[in-house]
N, C-alpha and C positions, 0 to 999 in steps of 0.2 A: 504494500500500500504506500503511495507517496504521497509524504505528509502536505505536499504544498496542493495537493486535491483536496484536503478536510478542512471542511471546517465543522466548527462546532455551534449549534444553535443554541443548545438548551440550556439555561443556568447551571442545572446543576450536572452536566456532562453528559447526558444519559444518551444523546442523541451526536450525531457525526454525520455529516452531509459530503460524500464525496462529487468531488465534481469535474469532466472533462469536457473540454471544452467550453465552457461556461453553462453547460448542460449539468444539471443533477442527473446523474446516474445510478448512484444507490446510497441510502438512507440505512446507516449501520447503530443499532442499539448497543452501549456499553455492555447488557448482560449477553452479548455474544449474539445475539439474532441480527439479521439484514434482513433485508427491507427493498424492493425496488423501487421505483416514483411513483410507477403506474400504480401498485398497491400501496402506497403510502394515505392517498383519499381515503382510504374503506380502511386503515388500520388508525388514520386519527378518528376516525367517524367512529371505531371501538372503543376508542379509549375517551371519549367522551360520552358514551353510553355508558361505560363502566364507572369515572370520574362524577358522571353530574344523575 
């Protein structure tokens, strides 16, 4: 992984947006799961079903 593709969104780290091209390409969670973009919609739309 090359670090100057990551960046980090989330306060408190949990969350890692890699990026090529100035494209988001995939969407890596600290406890080890990824994430593509395309599913990134329907895993925030989970976690705000589960959160609220």
């Amino acid at each position: 992984m090359d670090p100057t593709k990551c960046e980090e969104i989330s306060s408190d780290g949990l969350l890692i947006i890699i990026k090529e091209n100035e494209n988001i390409k995939k969407i890596i969670l600290r406890e080890g799961k990824s994430i593509s973009f395309t599913k990134f919609d329907q895993y925030f739309k989970e976690i705000q079903n589960k959160v609220f």
